[in-house]
N, C-alpha and C positions, 0 to 999 in steps of 0.2 A: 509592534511588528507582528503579524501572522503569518503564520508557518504548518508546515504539516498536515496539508487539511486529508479529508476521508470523507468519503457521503455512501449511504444507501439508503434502497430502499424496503419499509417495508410490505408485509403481505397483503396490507390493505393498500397500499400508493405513497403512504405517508414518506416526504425525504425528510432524510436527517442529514445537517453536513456539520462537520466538526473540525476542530482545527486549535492550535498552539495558538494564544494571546500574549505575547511576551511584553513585560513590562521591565526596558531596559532599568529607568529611575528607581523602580522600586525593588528590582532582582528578584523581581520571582515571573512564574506564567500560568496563566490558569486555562484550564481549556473549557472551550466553548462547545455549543451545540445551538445551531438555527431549525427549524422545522417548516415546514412546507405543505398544506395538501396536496399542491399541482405545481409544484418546484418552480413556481411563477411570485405568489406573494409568500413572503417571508415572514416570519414570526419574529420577536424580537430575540436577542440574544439571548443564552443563558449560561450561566456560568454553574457547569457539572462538576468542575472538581476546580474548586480556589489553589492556588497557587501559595507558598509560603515563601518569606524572603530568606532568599541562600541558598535553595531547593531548588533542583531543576524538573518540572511535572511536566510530562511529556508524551509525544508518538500515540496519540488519542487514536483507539482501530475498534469496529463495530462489523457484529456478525446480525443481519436481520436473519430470521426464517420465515420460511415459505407457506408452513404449515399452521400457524400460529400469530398474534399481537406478539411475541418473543423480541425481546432486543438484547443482543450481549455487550460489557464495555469493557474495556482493556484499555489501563494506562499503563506507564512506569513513572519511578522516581529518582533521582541523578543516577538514572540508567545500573541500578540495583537491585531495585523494587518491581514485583509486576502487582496491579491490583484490582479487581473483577466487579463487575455491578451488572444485573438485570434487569431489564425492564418487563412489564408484561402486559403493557399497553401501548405499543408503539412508539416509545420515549414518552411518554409523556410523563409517568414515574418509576423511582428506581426503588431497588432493594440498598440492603447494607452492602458494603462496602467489604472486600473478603482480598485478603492477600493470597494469591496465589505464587508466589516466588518456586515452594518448595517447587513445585515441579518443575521448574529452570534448573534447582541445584541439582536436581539427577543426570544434568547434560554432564557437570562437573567430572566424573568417572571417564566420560570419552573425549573430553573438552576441557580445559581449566581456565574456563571465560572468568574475566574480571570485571566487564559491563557489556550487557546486552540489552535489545529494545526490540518488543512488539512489534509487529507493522511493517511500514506506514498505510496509511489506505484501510481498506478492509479484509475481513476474515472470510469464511467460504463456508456454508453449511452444504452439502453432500448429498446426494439423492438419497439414501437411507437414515436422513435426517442428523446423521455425527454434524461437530463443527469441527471446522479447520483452522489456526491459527498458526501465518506462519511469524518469523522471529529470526532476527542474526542475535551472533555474539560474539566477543573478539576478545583476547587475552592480551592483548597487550598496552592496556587501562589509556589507550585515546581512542575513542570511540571510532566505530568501523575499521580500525587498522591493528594488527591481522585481523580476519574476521571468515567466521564460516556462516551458513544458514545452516535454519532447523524450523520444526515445527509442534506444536501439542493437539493431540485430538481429544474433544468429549464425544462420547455414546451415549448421555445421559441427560442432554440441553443443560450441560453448562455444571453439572452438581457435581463432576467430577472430570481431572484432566490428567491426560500420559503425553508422557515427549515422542515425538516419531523421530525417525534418523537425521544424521546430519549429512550437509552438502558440506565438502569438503573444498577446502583451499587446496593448490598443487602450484605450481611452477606457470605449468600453462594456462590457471585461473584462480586468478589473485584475488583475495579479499571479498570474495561473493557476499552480498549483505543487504538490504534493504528490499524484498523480493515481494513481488505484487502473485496472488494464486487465484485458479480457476479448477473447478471439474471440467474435464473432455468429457464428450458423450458415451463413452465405452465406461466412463467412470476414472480414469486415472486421474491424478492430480498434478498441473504442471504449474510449476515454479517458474516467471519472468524476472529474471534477477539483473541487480546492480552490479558492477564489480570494477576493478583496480586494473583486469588485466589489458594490453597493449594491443587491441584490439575493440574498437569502442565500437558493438556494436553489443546489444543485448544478449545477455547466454540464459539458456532454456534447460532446466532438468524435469523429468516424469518419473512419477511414482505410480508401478500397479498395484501396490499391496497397501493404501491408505497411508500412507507417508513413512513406512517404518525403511524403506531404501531407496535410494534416488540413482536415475542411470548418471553416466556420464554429461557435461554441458553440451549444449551443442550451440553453436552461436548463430544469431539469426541477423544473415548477412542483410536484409532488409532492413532491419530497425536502425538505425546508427542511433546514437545515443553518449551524453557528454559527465557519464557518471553521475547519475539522479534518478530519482524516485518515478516508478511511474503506474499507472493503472491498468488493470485489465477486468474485463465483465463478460459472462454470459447473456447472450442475449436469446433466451427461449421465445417460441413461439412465431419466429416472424422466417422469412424467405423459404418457407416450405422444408425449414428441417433444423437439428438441433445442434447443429456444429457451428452455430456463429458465433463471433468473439469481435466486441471491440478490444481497441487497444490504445492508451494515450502516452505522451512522451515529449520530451526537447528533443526533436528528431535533426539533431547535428552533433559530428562526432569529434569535433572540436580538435583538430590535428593540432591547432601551436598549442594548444594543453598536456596533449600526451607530448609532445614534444619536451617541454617542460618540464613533466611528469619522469620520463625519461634522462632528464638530467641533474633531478634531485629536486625537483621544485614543485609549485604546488600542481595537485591534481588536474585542474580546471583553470580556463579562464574565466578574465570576470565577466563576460558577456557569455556562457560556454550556454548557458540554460536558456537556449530561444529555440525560436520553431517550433513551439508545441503542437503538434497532429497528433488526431484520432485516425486509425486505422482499424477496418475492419478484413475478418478473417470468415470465410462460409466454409473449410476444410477443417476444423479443429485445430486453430492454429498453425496450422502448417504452412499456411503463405497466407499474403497479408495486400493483396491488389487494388483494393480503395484504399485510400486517404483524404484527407480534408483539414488545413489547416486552421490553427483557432486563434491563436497568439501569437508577434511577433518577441517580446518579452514576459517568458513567464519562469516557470521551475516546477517544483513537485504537482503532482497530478492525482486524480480517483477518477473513477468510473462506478455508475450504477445502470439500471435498466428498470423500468416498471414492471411489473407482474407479466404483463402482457406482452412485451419488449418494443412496444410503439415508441416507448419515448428516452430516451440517453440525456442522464445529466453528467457531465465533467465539472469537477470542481479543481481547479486549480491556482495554483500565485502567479496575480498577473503583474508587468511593471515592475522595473529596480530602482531602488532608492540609492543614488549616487553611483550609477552606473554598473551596482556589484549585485548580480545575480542572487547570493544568496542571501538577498536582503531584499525582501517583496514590498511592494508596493500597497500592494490588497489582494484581498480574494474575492476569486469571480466564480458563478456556477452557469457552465454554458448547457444549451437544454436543446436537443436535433432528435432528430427520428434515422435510422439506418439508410433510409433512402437518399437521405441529405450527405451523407459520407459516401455513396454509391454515384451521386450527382454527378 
């Protein structure tokens, strides 16, 4: 089964899409990475970090830069471990392999997480060149539940990392965790996050200070959303200015789930992750007036853009294997231009 995928692109065009390989027989997963020049012919698989039996390697997240052949990689391992690799030719190869944990146990002083995980999707390099990597973490040792978000930044491409602040759980917003990020054109960093709370539409936090404080959610009554993972991209360069944003999703908010959810049971239904749509946004996020559906059965999602922003790849899980959502079928990478989402 694959799971979890992430794609971008880098400074020269090159896609990268990447994704969980879980091998149920043999209990381990290893993650993959495909490469592309023109996200049309595909290269063969590779297998970037082998999986071990009994170990869970997981939540594959990749930072391309803009200014550079630069690729950053970010895994975890049974959601304890976080661990870093570089490329400096457009994936094509990698450095050693460098644990970065310690900077997750500095959350531990405001946070007392007992597993957290990268990601999903990808990371966000910064007009002044910093990277951004955002991150949930949850204390209460089953993954995503309780759970806040947070984030680390480097100033150094990649040689060194600090924790920026965390989004907080509260009453009226449960479980925040799994958060896709973008720069706005003024430079603030806004967080699309996942969350628990009884109101299944996406909630939205902004950061003006490089991620060290986040305002309050605001929830964006547009997006409905069935508790999963989703994408967001910058798309420079195209409709005569720099506020556009796709955005992808299981755009249904699944009421007999909260339903259910509300009564002690699970989260979601098993059909909850259909309707995936890309939506685009020419305000900074602020409203979201196209859409264009891509998938009747799918689940977690990415977004990337070309250098240029002529062309959009999504990569997401299409198809359920026995009617349950979060068990994909395969991965697919859909490939449009903004004007096809404005159609």
């Amino acid at each position: 089964m694959y799971r979890v995928p992430g794609i971008v692109v880098t400074a020269s065009g090159r896609v990268l899409a990447y994704y969980d390989a879980r091998n149920v027989d043999e209990a381990r997963q290893d993650l993959i990475v495909r490469a592309s020049e023109d996200g049309q012919v595909w290269e063969e698989r590779r297998i970037l970090v082998p999986g071990r039996r009994g170990e869970t390697t997981h939540n594959a997240v990749m930072i391309a830069e803009s200014r550079s052949k630069a690729v950053h990689f970010f895994y975890n391992v049974n959601h304890a471990k976080c661990y870093y690799m570089k490329s400096p030719d457009d994936g094509r190869s990698w450095g050693k392999v460098q644990d970065i944990t310690l900077v997750f146990e500095g959350f531990r002083g405001e946070y007392p997480w007992n597993v957290f995980s990268v990601g999903p999707g990808h990371g966000i390099e910064l007009a002044d060149g910093s990277l951004f990597l955002q991150a949930w973490l949850s204390c209460g040792g089953d993954t995503h539940r309780p759970s806040v978000v947070a984030g680390i930044l480097s100033e150094d491409s990649g040689e060194t990392w600090r924790r920026c602040g965390i989004v907080r759980d509260s009453a009226s917003f449960v479980n925040p965790n799994e958060a896709a990020s973008c720069e706005l054109s003024d430079g603030r960093i806004l967080l699309n996050i996942r969350h628990d709370t009884p109101l299944r539409r996406r909630a939205v936090v902004i950061s003006t200070d490089r991620g060290a404080r986040w305002s309050g959610p605001r929830f964006e009554l547009a997006l409905p959303d069935p508790v999963c993972a989703a994408g967001i991209v910058r798309v420079d360069g195209v409709l005569g200015g720099s506020g556009v944003f796709a955005f992808s999703n299981c755009a249904w908010d699944d009421l007999p789930g909260l339903k259910s959810y509300l009564e002690g049971g699970k989260r979601w239904s098993d059909d909850a992750r259909r309707n995936l749509t890309v939506r685009l946004s020419t305000d900074d996020c602020e409203t979201w007036p196209y859409g264009k559906h891509i998938a009747e059965e799918s689940g977690y999602s990415d977004l990337a853009a070309s250098p240029d922003g002529t062309t959009l790849y999504c990569i997401y899980e299409k198809g359920w294997l026995d009617g349950q959502c979060i068990s994909p079928r395969t991965m697919a990478v859909a490939r449009f231009g903004v004007d096809w989402i404005k159609s």
